[in-house]
N, C-alpha and C positions, 0 to 999 in steps of 0.2 A: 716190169711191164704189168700192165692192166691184162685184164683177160680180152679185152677189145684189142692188144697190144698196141697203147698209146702208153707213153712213160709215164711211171706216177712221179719219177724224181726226175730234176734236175739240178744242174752243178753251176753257182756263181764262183769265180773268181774274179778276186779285183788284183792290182798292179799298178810297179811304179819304177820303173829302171832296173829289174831284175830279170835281164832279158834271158840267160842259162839256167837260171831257176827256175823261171816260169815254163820255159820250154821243156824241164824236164818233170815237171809238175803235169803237164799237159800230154806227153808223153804215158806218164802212168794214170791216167784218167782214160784216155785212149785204148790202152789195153783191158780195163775193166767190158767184164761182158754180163750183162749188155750193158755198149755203152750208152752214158747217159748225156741225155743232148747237157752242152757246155756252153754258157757267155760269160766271155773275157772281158771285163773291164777295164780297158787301157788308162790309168790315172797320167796321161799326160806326158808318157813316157819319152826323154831324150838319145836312151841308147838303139833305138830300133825294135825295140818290144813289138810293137803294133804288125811293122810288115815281117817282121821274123815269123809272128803267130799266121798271120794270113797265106804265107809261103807253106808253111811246113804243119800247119793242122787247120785246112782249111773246111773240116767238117764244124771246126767251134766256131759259133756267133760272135764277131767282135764288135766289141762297140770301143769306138778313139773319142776318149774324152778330152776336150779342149782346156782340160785347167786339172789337177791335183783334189780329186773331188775326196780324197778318203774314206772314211768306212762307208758314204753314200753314195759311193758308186754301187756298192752291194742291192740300194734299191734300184736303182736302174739296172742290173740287171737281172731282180725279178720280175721287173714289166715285163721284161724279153722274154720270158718264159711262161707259156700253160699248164703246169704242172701243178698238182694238188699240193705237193711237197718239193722244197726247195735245200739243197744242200751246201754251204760254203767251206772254200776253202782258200787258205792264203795262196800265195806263188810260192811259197816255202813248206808246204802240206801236199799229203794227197790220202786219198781214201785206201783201203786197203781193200780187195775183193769182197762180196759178199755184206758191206758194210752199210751200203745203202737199201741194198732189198730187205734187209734185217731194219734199218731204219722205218722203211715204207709198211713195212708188215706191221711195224709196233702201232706205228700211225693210223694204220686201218682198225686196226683192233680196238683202239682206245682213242675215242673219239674226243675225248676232255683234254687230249696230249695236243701241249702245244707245238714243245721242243725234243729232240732227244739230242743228248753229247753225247761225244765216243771218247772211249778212252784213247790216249795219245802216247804214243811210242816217240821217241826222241832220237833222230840218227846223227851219225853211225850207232850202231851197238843194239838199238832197239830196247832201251831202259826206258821206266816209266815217268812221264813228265810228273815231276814234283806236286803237280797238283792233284793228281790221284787220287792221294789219302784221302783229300778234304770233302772230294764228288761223291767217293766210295762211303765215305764214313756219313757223308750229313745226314744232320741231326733235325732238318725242317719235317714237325708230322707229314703226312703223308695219307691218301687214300688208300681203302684194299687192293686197289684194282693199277694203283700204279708199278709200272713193271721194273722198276727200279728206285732208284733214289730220289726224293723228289728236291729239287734247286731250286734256288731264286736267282739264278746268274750262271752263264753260260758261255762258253767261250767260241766266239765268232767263225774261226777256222776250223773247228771240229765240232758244227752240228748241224742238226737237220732240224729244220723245221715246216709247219703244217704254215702253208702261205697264207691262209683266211686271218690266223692267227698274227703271223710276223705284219701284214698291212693293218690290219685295226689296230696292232701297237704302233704304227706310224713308222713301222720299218728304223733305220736308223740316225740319231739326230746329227739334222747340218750341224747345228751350235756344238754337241761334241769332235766331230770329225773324225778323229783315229785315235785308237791310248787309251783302252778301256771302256769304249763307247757302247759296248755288247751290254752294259749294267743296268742301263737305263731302259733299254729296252725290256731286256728281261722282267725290270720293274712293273713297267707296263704292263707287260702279259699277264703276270700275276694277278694285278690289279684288276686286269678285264676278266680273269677267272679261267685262264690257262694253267696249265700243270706243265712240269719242264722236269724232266728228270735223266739221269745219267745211265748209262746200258755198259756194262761190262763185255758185250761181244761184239759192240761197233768200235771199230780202229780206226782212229788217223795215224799217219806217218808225218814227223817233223823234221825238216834236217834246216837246223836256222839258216839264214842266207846269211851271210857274209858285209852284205850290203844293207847296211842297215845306221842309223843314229841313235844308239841308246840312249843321248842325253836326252835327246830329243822327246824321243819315246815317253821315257820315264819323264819327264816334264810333262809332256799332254795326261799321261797317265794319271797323277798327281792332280792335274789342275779338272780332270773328267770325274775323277770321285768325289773331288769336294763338291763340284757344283751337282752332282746327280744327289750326294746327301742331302743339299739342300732345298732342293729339287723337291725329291720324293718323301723325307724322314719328315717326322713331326719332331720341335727344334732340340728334345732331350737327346732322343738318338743320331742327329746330326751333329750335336756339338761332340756327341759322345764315340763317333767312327773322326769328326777331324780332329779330335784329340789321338784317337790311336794311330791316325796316317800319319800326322807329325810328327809322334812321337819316333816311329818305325824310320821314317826318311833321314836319310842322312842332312845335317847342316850342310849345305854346301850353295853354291851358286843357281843350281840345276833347280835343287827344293826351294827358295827364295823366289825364284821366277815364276816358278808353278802359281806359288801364294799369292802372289801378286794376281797372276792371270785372273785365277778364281775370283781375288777380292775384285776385279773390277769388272767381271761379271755380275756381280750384285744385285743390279736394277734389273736386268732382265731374268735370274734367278726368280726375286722375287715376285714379277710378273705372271712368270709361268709357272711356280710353286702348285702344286696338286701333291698335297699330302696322303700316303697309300691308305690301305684300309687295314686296320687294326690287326688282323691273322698276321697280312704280311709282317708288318712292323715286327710280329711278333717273331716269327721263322727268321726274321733281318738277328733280331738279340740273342737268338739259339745259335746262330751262327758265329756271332761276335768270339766267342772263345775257340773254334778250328781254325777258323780266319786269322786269329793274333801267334797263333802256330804255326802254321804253313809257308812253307819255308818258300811257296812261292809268291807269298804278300809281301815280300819287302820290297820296299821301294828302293832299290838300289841298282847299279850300274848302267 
């Protein structure tokens, strides 16, 4: 809360047929105090998502989306919200106490801060998701004044971001959808002169859902990296990230389809191409060597 007590954060979640998920996601957002106002993006949902939510946590904003809108239901619903500061989370996440006021305090403080991630616990068990190392360790220079690590890539479900920031990046792209679409954005931010960096005392909780498509997944995933390479890289370090995707993905039916997708993206690729500005590119190439280690870049299952 503000000292006016008006919220500085608010909570997106989006959804899509993970109706015991979501409810118990919503559930633990519920008990956070104070809690923070929440909209539910219904992607369209078949199993009864929408009226489950509106029964049983009818303090959150629901918005029923008419069609499977993916990661841009996330900006619908930060139109829903007034808040200076905006936090997502999947239907398979939730925040952990104290994670968000620790988010909004960094925010106030550090007015050049686009993004903050939180570190992410993995359930059962509460192990650290694989991707730790790479947040913990990166190697992109950095300001004095930034309070952590600073990123050029961020993950969807575990951050918070400064709203002024997330809209002039254009929020997130239709043309990506879902499957690593957090990239592109990111890029943006950078580009407009955002800082994004990672907090070792903010926590998400993961506990995968069950309900889920990996091919699928990793197919969008796959066909969201090449095109945001070619997108954002100037053509050395494009040819030189789809060289390492391909080489990392497995042969199989899954990788083959992605390839395709990309290539026939193409024309509108090259349409919207806006090449980053030289720093970034550069933080992109410091990265390139945690990135081909991390055990959580392979394109697999």
């Amino acid at each position: 809360m503000t000292g006016g007590g008006m919220p500085r954060i608010g909570v997106v979640v989006i959804t899509h047929n993970r109706r015991d998920t979501l409810l118990h996601t919503l559930r633990r957002l519920e008990e956070l105090e104070p809690r923070p106002p929440v909209v539910v993006v219904d992607n369209a949902s078949a199993d009864g998502s929408p009226d489950a939510v509106a029964r049983e946590h009818p303090w959150a904003v629901l918005v029923r989306a008419r069609v499977n809108l993916g990661g841009v239901g996330r900006n619908i619903g930060v139109e829903a919200l007034d808040t200076p500061y905006v936090a997502f989370c999947d239907d398979d996440t939730w925040w952990e106490p104290g994670s968000l006021e620790r988010a909004a305090d960094l925010l106030d403080a550090h007015p050049g801060l686009g993004s903050v991630t939180a570190r992410i616990l993995v359930e059962p068990g509460g192990r650290e998701d694989p991707i730790t190392a790479e947040l913990r360790d990166s190697p992109v220079p950095a300001p004095a004044w930034l309070p952590g690590p600073a990123l050029l890539g961020v993950l969807a479900g575990a951050t918070v971001f400064r709203t002024t920031a997330f809209r002039r990046a254009g929020g997130f792209s239709r043309r990506l959808w879902l499957g690593g679409e957090e990239e592109l954005l990111a890029l943006d931010m950078a580009a407009d002169g955002w800082w994004m960096c990672w907090d070792e005392g903010m926590v998400v909780h993961h506990a995968a859902s069950p309900v889920r498509d990996s091919s699928a997944r990793r197919r969008l995933g796959l066909r969201n990296t090449l095109w945001t390479a070619w997108l954002r890289r100037p053509a050395g370090g494009a040819l030189r990230h789809t060289w390492w995707v391909l080489r990392s993905a497995p042969f199989d039916v899954s990788t083959l389809r992605a390839v395709l997708a990309a290539a026939g993206g193409a024309g509108w690729v090259a349409r919207e191409r806006k090449v980053l500005p030289a720093e970034v590119e550069s933080g992109l190439r410091l990265l390139q060597g945690p990135r081909s280690r991390s055990r959580a870049r392979r394109y697999v299952g």
